[in-house]
PABAKE-425094 format. One record per residue: x, y, z of N, C-alpha, C in turn; residue in one letter; residue number from 1. Coordinates in pm, 1 decimal. Layout:
     neast    nnorth       nup    caeast   canorth      caup     ceast    cnorth       cup  resn  resi
         X         Y         Z         X         Y         Z         X         Y         Z     A   NUM
...
% end
This chain:
     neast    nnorth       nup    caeast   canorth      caup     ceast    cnorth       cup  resn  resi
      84.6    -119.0       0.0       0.0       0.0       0.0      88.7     124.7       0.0     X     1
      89.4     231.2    -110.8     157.2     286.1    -117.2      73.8     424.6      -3.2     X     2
     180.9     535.2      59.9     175.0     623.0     146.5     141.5     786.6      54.8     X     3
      54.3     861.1      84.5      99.7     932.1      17.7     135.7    1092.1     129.5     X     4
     228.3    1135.9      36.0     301.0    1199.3     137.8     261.0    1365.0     155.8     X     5
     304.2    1382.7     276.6     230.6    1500.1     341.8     318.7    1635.6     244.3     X     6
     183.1    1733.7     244.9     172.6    1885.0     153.9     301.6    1966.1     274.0     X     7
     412.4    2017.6     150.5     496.1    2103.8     262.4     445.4    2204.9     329.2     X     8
     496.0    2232.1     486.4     401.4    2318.5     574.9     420.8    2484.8     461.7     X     9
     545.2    2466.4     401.3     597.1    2604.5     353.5     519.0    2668.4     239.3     X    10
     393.0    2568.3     179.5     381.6    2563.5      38.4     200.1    2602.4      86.7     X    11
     166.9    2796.2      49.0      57.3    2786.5      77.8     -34.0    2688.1      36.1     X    12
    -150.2    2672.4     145.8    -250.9    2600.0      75.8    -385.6    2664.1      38.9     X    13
    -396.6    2647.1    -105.4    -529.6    2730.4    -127.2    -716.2    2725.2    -114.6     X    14
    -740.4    2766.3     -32.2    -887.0    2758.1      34.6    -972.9    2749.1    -103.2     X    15
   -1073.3    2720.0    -104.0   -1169.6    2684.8    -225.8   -1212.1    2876.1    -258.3     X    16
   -1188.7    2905.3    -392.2   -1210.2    3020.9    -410.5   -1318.7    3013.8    -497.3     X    17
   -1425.6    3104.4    -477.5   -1511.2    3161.3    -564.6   -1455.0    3212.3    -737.7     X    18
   -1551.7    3168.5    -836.4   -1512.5    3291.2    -942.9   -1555.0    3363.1    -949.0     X    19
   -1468.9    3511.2    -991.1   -1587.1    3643.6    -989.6   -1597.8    3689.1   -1109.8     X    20
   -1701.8    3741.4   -1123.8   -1747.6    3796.0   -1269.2   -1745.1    3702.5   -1393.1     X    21
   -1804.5    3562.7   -1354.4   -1741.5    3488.6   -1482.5   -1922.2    3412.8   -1484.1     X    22
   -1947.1    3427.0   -1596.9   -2097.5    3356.8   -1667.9   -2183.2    3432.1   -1695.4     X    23
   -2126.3    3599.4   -1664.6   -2261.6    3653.6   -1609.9   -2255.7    3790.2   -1776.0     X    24
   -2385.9    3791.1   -1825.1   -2406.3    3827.2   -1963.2   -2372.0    3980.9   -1956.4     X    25
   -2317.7    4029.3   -2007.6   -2321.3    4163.5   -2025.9   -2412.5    4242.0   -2061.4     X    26
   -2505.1    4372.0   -1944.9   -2619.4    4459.2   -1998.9   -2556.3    4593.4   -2058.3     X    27
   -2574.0    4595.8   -2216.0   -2576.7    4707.5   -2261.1   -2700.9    4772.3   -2327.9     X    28
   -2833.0    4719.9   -2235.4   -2957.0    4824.1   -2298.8   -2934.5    4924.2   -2285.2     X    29
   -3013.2    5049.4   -2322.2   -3003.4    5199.9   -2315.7   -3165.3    5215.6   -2249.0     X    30
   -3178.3    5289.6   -2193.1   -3321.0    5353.5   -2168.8   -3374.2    5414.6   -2255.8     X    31
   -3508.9    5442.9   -2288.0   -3517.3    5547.5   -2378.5   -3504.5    5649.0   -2357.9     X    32
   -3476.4    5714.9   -2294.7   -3451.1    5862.3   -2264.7   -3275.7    5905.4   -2307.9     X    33
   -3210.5    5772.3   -2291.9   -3075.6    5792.7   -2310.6   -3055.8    5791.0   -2501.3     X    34
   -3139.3    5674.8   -2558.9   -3132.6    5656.2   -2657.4   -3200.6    5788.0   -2720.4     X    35
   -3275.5    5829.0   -2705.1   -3347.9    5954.3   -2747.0   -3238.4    6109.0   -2750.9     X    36
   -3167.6    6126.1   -2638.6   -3037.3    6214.0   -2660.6   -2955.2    6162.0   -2769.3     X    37
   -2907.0    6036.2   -2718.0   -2828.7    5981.2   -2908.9   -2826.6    6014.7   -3012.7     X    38
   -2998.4    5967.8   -3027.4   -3055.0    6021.9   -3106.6   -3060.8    6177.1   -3200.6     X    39
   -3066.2    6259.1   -3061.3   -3117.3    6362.7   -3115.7   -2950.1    6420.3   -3122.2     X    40
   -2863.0    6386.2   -3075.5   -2702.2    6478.5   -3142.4   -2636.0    6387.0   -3223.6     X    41
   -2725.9    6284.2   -3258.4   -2596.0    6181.6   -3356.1   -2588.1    6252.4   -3487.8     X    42
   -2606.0    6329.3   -3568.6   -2598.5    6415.9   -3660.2   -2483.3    6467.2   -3676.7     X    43
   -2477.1    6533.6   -3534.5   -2367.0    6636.0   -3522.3   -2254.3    6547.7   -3483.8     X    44
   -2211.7    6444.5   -3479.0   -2139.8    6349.8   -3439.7   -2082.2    6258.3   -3537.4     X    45
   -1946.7    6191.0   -3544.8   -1943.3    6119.8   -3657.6   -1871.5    5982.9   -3562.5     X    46
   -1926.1    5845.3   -3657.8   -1925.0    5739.0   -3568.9   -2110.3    5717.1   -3534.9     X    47
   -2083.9    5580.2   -3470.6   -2163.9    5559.1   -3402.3   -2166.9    5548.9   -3323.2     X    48
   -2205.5    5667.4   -3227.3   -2222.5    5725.1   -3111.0   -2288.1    5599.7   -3019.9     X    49
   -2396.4    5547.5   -3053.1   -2498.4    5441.3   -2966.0   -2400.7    5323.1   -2939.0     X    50
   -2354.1    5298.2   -3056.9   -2256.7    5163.1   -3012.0   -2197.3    5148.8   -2889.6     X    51
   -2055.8    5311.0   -2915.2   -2000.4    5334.4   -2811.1   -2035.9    5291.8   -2688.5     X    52
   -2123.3    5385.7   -2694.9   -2200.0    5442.7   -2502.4   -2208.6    5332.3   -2457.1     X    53
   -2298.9    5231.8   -2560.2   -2379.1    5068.0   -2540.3   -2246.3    4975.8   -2468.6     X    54
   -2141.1    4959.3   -2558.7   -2023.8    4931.8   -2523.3   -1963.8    4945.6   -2345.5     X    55
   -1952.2    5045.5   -2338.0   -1850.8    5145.8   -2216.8   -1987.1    5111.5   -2116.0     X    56
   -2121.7    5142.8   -2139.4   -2191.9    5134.8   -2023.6   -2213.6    4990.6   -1976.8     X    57
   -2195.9    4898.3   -2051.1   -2158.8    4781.3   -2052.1   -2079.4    4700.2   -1967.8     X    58
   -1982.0    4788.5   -1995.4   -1841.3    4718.3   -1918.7   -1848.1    4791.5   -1739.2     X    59
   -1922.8    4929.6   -1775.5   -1926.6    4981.3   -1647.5   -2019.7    4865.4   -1554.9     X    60
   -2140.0    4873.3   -1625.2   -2260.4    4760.2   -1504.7   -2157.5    4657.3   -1449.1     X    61
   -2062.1    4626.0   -1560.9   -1992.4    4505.2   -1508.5   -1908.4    4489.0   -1389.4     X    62
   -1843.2    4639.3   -1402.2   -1716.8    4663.4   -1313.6   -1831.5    4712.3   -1174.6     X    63
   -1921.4    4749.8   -1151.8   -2021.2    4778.4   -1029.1   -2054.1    4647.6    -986.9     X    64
   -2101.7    4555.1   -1112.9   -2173.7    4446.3   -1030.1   -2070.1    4347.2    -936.1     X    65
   -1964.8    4333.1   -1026.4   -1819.3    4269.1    -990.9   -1791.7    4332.3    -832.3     X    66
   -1776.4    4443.3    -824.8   -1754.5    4538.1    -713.0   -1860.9    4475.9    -604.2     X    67
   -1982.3    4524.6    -644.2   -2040.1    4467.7    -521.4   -2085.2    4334.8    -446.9     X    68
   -2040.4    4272.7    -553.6   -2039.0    4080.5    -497.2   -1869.8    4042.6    -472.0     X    69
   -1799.2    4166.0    -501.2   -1669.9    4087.2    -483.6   -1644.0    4097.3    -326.9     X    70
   -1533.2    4013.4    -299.2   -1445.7    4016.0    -143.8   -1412.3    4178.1    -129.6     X    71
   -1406.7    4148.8      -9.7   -1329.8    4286.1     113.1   -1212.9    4347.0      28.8     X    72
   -1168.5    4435.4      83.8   -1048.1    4447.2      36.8    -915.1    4359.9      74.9     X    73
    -942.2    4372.5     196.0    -841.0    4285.8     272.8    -864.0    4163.4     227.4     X    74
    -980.0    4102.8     206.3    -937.6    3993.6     160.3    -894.6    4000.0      10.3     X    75
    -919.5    4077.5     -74.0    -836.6    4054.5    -217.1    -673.6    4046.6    -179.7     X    76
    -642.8    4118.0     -95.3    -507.8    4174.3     -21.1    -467.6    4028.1      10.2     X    77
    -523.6    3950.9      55.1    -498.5    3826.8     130.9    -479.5    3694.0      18.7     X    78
    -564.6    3711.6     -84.4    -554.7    3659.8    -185.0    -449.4    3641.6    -292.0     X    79
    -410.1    3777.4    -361.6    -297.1    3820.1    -410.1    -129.3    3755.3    -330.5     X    80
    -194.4    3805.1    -195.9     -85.0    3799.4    -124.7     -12.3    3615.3    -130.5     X    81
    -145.7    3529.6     -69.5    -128.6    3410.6    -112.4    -104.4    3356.4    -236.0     X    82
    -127.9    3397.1    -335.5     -74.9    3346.0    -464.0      93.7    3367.2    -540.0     X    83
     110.4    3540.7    -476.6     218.7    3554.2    -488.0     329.1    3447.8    -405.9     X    84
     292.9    3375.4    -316.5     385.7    3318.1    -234.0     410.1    3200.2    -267.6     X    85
     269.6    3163.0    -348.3     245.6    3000.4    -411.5     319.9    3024.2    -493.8     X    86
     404.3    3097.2    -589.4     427.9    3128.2    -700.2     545.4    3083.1    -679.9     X    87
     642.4    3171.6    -595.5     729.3    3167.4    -497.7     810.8    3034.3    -498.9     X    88
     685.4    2972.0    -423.9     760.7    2842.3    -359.4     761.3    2746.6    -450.5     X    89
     679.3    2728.0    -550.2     686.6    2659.3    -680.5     795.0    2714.0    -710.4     X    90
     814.1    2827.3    -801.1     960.4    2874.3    -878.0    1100.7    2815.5    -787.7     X    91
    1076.5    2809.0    -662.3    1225.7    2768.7    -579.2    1245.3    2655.6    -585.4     X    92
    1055.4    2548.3    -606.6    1094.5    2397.4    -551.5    1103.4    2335.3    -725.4     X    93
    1048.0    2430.4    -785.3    1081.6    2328.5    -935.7    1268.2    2372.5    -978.4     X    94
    1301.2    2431.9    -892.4    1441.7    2472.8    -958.8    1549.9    2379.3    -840.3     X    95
    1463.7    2302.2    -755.9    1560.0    2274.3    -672.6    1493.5    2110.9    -627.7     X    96
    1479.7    2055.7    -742.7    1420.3    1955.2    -761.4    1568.6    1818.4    -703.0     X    97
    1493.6    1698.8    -649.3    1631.4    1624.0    -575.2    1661.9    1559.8    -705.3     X    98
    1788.4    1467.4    -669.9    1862.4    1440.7    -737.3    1761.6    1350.1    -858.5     X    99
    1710.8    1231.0    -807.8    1625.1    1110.6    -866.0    1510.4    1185.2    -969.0     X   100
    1418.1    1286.2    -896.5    1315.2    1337.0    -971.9    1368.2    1435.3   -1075.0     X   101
    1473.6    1530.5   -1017.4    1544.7    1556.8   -1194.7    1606.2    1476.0   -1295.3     X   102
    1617.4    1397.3   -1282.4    1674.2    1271.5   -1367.1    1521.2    1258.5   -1441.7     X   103
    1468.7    1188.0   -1381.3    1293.8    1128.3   -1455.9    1241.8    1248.0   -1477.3     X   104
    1234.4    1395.4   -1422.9    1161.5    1490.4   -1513.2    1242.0    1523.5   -1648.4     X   105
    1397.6    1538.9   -1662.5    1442.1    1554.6   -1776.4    1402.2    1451.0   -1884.5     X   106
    1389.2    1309.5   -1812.5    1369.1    1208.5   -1890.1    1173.3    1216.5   -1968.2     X   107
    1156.5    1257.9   -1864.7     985.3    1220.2   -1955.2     980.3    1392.9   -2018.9     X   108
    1055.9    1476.6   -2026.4    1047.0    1641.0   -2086.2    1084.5    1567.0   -2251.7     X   109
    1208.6    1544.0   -2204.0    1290.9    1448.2   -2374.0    1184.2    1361.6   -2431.9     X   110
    1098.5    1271.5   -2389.7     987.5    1235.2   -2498.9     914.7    1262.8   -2490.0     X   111
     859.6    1367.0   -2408.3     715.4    1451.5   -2449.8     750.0    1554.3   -2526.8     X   112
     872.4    1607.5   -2546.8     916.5    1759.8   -2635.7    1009.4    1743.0   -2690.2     X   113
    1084.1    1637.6   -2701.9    1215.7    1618.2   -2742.2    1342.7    1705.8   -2709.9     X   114
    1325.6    1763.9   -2573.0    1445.0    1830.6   -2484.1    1452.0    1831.1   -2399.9     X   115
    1576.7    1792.2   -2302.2    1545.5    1806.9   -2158.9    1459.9    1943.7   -2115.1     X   116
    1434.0    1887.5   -1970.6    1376.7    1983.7   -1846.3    1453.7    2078.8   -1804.0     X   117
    1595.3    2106.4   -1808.9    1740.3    2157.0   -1776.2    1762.3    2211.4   -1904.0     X   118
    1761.1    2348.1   -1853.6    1793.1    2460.5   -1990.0    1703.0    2543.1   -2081.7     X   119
    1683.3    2559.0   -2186.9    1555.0    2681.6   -2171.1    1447.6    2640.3   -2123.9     X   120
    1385.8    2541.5   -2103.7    1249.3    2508.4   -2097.8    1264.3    2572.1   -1936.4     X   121
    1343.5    2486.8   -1836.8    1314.0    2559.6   -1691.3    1366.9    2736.4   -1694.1     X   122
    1407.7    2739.6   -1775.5    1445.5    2897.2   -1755.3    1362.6    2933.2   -1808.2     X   123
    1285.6    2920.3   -1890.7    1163.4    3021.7   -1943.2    1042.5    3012.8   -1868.4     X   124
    1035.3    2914.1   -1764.3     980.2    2888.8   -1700.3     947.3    2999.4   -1560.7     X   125
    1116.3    3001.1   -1524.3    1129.4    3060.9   -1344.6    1138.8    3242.0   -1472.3     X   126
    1185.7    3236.9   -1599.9    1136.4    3391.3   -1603.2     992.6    3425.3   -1608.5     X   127
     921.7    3338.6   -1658.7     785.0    3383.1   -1652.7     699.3    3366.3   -1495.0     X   128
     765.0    3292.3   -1438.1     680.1    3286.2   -1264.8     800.6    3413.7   -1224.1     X   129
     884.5    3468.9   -1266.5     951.6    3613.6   -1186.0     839.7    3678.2   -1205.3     X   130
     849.8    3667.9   -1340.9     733.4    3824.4   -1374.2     615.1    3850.0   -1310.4     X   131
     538.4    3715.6   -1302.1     412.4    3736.4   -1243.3     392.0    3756.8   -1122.3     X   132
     493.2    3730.4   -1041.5     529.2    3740.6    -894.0     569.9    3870.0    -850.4     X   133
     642.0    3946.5    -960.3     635.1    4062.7    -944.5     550.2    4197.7   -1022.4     X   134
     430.7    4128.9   -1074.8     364.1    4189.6   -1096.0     207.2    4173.9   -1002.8     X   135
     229.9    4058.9    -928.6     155.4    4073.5    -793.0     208.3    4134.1    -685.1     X   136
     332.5    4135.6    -724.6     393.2    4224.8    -563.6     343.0    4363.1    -616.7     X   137
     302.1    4446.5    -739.6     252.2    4548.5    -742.3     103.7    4595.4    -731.4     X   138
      58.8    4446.1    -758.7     -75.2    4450.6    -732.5    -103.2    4473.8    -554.8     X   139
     -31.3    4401.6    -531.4     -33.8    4388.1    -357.7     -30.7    4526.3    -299.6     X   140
      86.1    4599.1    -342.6      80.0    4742.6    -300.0     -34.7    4893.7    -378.2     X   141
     -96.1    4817.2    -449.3    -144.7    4910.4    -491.0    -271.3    4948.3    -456.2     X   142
    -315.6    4786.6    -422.3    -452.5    4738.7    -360.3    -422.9    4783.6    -194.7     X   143
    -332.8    4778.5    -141.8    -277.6    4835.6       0.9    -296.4    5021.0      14.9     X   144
    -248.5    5057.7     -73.0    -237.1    5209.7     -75.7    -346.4    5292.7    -174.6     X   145
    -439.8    5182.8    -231.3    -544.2    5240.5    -282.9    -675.2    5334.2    -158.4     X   146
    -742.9    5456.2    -182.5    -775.8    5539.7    -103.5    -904.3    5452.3    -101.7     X   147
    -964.6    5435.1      31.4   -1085.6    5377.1      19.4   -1185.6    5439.9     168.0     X   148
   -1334.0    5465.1     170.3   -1431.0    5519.5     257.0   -1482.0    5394.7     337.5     X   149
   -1483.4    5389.1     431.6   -1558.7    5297.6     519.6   -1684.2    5335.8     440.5     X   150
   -1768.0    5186.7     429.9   -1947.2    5196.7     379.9   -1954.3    5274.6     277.8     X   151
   -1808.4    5335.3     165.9   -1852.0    5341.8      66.2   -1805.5    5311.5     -30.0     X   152
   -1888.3    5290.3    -144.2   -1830.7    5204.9    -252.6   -1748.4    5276.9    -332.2     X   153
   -1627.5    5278.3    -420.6   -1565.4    5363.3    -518.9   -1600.0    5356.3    -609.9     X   154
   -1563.5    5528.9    -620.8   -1690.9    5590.7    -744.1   -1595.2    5633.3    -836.9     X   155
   -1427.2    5534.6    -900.1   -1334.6    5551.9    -990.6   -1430.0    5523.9   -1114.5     X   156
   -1496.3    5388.0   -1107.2   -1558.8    5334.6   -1267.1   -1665.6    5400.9   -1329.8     X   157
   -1734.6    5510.6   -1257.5   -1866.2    5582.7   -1247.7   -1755.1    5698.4   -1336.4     X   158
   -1644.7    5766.7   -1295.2   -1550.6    5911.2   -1292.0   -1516.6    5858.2   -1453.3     X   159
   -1447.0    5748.5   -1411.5   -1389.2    5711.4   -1523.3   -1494.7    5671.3   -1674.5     X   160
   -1587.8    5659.1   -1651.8   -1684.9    5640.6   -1785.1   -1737.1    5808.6   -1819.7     X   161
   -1770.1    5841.9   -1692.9   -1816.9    6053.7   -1720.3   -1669.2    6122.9   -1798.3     X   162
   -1548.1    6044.6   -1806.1   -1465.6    6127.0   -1847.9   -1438.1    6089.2   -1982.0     X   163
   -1471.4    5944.7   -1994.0   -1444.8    5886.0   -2152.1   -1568.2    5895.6   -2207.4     X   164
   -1673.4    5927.8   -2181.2   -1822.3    5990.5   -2262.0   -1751.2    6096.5   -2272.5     X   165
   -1694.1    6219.4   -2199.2   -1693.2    6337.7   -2207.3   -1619.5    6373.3   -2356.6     X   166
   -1480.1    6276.6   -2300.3   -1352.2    6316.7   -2440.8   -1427.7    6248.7   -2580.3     X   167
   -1504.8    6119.8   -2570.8   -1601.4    6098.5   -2699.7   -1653.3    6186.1   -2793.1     X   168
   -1719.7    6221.1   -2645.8   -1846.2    6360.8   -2755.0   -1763.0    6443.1   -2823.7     X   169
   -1657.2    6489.9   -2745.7   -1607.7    6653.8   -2770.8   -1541.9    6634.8   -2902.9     X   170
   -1478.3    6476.9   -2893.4   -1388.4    6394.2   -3019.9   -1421.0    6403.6   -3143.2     X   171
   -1611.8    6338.3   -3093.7   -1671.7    6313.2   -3235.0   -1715.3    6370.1   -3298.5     X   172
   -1782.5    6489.2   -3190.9   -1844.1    6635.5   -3233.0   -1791.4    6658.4   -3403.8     X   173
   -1869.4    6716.2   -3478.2   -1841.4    6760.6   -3628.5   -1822.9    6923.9   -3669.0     X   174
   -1884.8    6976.1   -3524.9   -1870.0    7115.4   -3489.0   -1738.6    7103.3   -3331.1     X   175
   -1704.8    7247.0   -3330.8   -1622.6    7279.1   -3201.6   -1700.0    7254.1   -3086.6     X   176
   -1661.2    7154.0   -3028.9   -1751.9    7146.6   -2853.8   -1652.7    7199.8   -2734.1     X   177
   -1645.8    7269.9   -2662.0   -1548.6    7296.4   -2570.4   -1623.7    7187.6   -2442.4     X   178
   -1496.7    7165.9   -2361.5   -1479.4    7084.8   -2287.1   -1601.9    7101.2   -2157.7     X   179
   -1627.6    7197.3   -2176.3   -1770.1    7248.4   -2054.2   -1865.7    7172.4   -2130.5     X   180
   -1913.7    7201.3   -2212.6   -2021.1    7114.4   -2300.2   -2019.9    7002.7   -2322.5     X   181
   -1919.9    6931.2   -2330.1   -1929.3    6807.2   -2329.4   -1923.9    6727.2   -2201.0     X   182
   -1863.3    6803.4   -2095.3   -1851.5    6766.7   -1995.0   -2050.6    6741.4   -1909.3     X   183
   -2099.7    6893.2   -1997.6   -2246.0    6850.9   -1954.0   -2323.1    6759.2   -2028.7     X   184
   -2255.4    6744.1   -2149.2   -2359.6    6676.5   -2226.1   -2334.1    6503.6   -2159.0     X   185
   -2222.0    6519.7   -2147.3   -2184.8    6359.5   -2077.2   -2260.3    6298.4   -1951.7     X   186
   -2303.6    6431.3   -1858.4   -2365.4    6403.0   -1733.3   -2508.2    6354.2   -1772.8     X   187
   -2533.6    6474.8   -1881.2   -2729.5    6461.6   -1905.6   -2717.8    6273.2   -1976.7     X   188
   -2641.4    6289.2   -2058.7   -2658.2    6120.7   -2115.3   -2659.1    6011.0   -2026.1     X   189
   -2557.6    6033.7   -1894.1   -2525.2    5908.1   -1812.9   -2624.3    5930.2   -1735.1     X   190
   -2690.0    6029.5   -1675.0   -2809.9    6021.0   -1623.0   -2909.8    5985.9   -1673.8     X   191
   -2951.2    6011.2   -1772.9   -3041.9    5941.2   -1869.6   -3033.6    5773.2   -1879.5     X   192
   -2913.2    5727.6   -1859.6   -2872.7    5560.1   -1862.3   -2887.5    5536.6   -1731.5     X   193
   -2923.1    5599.4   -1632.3   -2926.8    5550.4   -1489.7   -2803.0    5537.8   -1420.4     X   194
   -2769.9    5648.7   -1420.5   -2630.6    5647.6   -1359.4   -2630.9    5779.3   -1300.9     X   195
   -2608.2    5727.2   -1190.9   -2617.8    5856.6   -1046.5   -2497.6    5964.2   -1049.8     X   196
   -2502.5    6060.0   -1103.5   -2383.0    6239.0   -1130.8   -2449.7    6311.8   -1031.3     X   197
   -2324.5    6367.3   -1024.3   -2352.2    6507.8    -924.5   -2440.1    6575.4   -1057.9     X   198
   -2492.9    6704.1   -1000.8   -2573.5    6825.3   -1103.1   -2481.3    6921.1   -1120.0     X   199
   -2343.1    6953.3   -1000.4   -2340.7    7114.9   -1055.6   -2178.6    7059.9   -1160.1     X   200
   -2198.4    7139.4   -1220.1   -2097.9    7132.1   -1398.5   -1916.4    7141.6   -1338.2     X   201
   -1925.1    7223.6   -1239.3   -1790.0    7233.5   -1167.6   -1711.7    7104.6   -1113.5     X   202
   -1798.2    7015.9   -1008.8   -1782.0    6876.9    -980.1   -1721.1    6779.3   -1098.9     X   203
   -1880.5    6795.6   -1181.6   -1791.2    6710.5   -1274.6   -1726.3    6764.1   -1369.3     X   204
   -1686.8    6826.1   -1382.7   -1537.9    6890.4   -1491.5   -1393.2    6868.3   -1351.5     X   205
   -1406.0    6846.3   -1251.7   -1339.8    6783.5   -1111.5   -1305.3    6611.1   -1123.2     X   206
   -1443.3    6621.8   -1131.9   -1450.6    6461.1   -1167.7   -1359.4    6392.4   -1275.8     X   207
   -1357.9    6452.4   -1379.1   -1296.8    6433.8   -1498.4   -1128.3    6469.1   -1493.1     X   208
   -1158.7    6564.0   -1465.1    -945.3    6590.0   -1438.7    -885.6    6465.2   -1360.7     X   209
    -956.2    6466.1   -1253.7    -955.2    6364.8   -1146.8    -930.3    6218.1   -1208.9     X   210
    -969.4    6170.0   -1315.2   -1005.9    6050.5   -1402.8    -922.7    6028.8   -1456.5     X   211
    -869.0    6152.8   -1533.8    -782.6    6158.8   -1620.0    -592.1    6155.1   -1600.7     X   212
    -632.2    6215.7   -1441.0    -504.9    6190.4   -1359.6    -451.8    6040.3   -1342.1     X   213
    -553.1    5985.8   -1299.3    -544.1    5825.1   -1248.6    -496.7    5736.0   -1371.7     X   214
    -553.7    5801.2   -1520.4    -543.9    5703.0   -1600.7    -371.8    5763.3   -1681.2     X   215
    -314.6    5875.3   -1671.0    -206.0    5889.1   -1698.3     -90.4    5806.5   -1672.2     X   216
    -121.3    5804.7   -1466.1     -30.2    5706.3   -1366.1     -31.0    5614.2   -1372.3     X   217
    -129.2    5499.4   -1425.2    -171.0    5430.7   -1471.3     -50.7    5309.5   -1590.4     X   218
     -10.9    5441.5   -1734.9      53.9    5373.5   -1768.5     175.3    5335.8   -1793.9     X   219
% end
């Protein structure tokens, strides 16, 4: 009867995780009231304006609904954190494999690929688990030092769609739109789609700089 042998204490173990945001259909209806503004400036506009909006408001429902069924913060924090470590200890234990099992992994690499396990294959390997390990160590800090309200939800994906309607319109416009105007015309539309804006024009032209900051740092 063969034994089978115990999980290293060093090697996180991963709790049964939920998937998020995965099966769930994408809503890009319009209201009529929203479609009816479309409507009435798609003239002056070149493109198809409806697509767009349909598109972007789309992805927004998504990024809200995601938001509000997803984990804590701390626990995404906790998550990340654990994977980065799984990553970790894989990249150290496949590179530091004992004597017997590197022998038989080079051996079954050579007739499943016709090259050993030793040499690019494990090196392209531990470079691609670097990268991702350190592109969770940025996730880790970013999700750490991201600004967040007790009991309230962030209102980045809400800023961030009022600012890419805004630069749209002003884009597609066929006449000169200055940035005040589009900045209102963006509010009256997303309100019209059911999407909760401040009213006074100052905020959101705030809102928008604000948006536009984040997405600079960004890349």
């Amino acid at each position: 009867m063969t034994k089978r042998g115990k999980r290293s204490k060093a090697l996180p173990v991963f709790d049964n995780q939920p998937e998020w945001g995965t099966g769930d259909l994408v809503d890009e209806s319009l209201s009529d009231a929203a479609q009816a503004i479309i409507a009435d400036i798609a003239e002056h506009h070149d493109g198809d304006l409806q697509e767009w909006f349909k598109e972007k408001l789309g992805s927004y429902r998504t990024v809200i609904r995601e938001t509000e069924q997803g984990p804590a913060r701390h626990e995404e924090i906790r998550r990340v954190r654990q994977l980065r470590l799984h990553l970790q200890e894989l990249s150290r234990g496949i590179n530091n494999l004992p004597p017997f099992a590197e022998g038989y992994i080079n051996g079954a690499c050579f007739r499943k690929y016709g090259h050993p396990f030793n040499g690019s294959f494990l090196s392209g390997f531990t470079a691609s688990a670097a990268e991702h390990i350190d592109l969770l160590d940025i996730v880790e800090q970013d999700l750490e030092q991201a600004p967040t309200i007790r009991g309230v939800k962030p209102k980045y994906p809400r800023d961030d769609l009022l600012a890419d309607t805004a630069d749209k319109l002003r884009q597609s416009s066929l006449v000169k739109m200055t940035k005040r105007r589009a900045a209102g015309l963006a509010r009256v539309l997303l309100v019209a789609a059911g999407v909760e804006v401040p009213e006074d024009i100052v905020e959101i032209e705030k809102l928008i700089r604000r948006a536009k900051k984040r997405g600079k740092k960004s890349l």
